[in-house]
Kinemage of the C-alpha trace (Angstrom):
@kinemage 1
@onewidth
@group {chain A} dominant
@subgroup {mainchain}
@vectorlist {calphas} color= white
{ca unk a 1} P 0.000 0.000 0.000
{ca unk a 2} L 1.329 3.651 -1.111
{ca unk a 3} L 0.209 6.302 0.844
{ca unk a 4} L -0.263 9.162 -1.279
{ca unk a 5} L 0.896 12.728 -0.559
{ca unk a 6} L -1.847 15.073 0.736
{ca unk a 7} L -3.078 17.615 -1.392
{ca unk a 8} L -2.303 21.220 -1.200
{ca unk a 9} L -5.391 23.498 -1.132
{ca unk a 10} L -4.518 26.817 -3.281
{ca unk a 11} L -7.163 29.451 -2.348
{ca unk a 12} L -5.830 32.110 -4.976
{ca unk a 13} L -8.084 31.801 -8.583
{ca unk a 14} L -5.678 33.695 -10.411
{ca unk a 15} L -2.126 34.337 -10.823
{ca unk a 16} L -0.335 37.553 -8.969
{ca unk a 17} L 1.942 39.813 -10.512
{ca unk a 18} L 4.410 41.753 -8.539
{ca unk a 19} L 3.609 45.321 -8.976
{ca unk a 20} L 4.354 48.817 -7.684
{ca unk a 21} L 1.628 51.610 -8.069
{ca unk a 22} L -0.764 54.100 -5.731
{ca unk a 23} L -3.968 53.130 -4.915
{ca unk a 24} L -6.614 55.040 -2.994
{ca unk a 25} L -8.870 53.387 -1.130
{ca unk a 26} L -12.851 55.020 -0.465
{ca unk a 27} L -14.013 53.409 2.749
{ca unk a 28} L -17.759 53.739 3.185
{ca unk a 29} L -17.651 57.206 4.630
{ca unk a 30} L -15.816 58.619 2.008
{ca unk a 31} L -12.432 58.945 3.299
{ca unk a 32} L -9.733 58.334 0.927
{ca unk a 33} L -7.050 56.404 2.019
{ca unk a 34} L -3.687 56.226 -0.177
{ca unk a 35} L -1.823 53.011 -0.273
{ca unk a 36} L 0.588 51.117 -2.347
{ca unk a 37} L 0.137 48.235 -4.526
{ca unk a 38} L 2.651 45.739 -4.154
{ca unk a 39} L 0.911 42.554 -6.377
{ca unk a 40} L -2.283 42.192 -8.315
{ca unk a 41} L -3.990 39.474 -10.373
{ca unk a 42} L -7.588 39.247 -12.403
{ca unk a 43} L -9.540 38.815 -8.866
{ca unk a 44} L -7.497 41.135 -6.422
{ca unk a 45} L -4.503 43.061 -5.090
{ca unk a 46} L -2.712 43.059 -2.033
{ca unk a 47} L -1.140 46.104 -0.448
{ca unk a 48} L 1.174 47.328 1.883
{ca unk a 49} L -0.221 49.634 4.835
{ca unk a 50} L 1.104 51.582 8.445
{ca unk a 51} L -1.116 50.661 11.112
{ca unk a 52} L -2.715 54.375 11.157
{ca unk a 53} L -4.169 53.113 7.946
{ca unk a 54} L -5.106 49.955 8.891
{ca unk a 55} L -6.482 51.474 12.177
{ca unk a 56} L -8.580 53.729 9.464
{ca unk a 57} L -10.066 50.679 7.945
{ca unk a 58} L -11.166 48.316 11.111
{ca unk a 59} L -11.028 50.483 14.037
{ca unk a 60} L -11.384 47.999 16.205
{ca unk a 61} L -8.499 46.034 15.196
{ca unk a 62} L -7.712 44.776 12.016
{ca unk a 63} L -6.854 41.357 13.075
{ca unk a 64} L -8.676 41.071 15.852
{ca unk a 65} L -12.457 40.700 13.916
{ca unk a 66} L -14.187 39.454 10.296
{ca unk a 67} L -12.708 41.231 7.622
{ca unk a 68} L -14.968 40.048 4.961
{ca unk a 69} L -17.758 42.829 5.864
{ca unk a 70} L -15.279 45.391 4.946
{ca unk a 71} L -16.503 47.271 1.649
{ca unk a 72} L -14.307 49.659 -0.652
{ca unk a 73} L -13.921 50.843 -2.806
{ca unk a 74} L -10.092 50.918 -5.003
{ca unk a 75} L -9.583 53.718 -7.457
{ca unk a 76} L -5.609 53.408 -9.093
{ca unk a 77} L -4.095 54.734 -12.533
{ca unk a 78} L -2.983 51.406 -13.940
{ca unk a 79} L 0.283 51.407 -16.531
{ca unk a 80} L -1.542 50.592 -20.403
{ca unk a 81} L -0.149 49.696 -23.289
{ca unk a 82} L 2.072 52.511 -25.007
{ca unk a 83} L 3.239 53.962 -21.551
{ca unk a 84} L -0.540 55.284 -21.183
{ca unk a 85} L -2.593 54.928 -17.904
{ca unk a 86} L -6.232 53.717 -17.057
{ca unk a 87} L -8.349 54.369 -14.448
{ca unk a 88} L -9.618 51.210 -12.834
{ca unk a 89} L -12.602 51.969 -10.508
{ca unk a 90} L -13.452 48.928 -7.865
{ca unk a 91} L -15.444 47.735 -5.363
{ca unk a 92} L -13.929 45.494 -2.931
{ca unk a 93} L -13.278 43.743 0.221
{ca unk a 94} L -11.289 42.895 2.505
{ca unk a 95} L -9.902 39.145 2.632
{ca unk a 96} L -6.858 39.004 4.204
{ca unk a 97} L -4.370 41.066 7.175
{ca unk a 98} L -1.389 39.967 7.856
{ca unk a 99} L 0.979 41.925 10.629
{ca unk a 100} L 4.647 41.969 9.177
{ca unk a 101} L 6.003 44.154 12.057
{ca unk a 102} L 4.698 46.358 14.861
{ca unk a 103} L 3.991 49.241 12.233
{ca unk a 104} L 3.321 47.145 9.000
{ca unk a 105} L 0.834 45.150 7.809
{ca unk a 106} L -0.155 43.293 4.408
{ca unk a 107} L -3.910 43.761 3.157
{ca unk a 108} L -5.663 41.721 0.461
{ca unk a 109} L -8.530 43.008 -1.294
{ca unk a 110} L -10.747 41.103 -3.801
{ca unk a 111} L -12.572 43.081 -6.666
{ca unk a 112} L -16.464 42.405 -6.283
{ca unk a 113} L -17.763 44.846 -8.849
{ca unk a 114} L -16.025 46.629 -11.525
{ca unk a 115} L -16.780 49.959 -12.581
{ca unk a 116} L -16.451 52.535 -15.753
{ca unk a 117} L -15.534 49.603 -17.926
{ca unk a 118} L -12.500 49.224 -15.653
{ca unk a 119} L -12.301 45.387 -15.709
{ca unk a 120} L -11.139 45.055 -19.517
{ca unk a 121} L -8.449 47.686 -18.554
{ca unk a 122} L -7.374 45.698 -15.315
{ca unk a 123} L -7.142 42.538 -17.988
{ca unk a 124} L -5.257 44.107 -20.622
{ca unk a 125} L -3.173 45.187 -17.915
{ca unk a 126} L -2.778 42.086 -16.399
{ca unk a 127} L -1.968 40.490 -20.265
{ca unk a 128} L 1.080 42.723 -20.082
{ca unk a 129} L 2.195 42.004 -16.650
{ca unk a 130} L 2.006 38.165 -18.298
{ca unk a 131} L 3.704 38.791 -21.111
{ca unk a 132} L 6.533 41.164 -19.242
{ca unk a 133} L 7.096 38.299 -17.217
{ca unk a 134} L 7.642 35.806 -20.069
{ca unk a 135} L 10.085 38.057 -21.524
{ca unk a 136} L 11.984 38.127 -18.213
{ca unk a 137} L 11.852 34.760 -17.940
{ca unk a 138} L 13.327 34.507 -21.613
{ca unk a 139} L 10.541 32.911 -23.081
């Protein structure tokens, strides 16, 4: 009898690409929060935050209740093709916090609803990020 290696459960749906823009983030009562991309894929981004903004977005501790009732909203000039930029308008929420040191964390939105047409821009982006990487990767 072989016993077989256990599985490995993989809970992203889409492949990240590293990534280094602003993004400002609308919480529900408006304020605008700027932040910094740091990887993004078809279904999300993740980004790098201080804990004043972090504070800003779950008062009461970001990893100390649910995240998944957070709602935003992510508004970011993405590169385009021929050095232009696109707006991509998003709703979101909150998925993931992760404490990297006493004044850092790591946030990870997923996009619920796109807006403005946004989502073909966010996959035209993300067909360059693919294909910058192939190139890279001298394919």
């Amino acid at each position: 009898m072989t016993l077989s290696k256990p599985m490995s459960y993989e809970r992203r749906s889409a492949h990240r690409y590293k990534v280094n823009f602003p993004v400002e983030l609308v919480l529900e009562d408006g304020s605008v929060l700027p932040v910094e991309a740091c990887d993004i894929s078809e279904s999300g981004l993740q980004f790098r935050c201080d804990s004043w903004v972090a504070d800003e977005i779950e008062p009461r501790g970001i990893q100390n209740h649910p995240l998944d009732q957070i709602r935003l909203k992510a508004v970011a000039d993405i590169p385009y093709p021929e050095n232009k930029e696109a707006k991509l308008y998003v709703r979101c929420r909150v998925v993931v916090a992760r404490r990297l040191s006493q004044e850092e964390y790591l946030l990870g939105i997923e996009f619920i609803d796109f807006e403005n047409g946004s989502e073909s821009r966010l996959k035209e982006y993300i067909k360059q990020c693919a294909q910058n990487q192939r190139k890279r990767a001298g394919f």
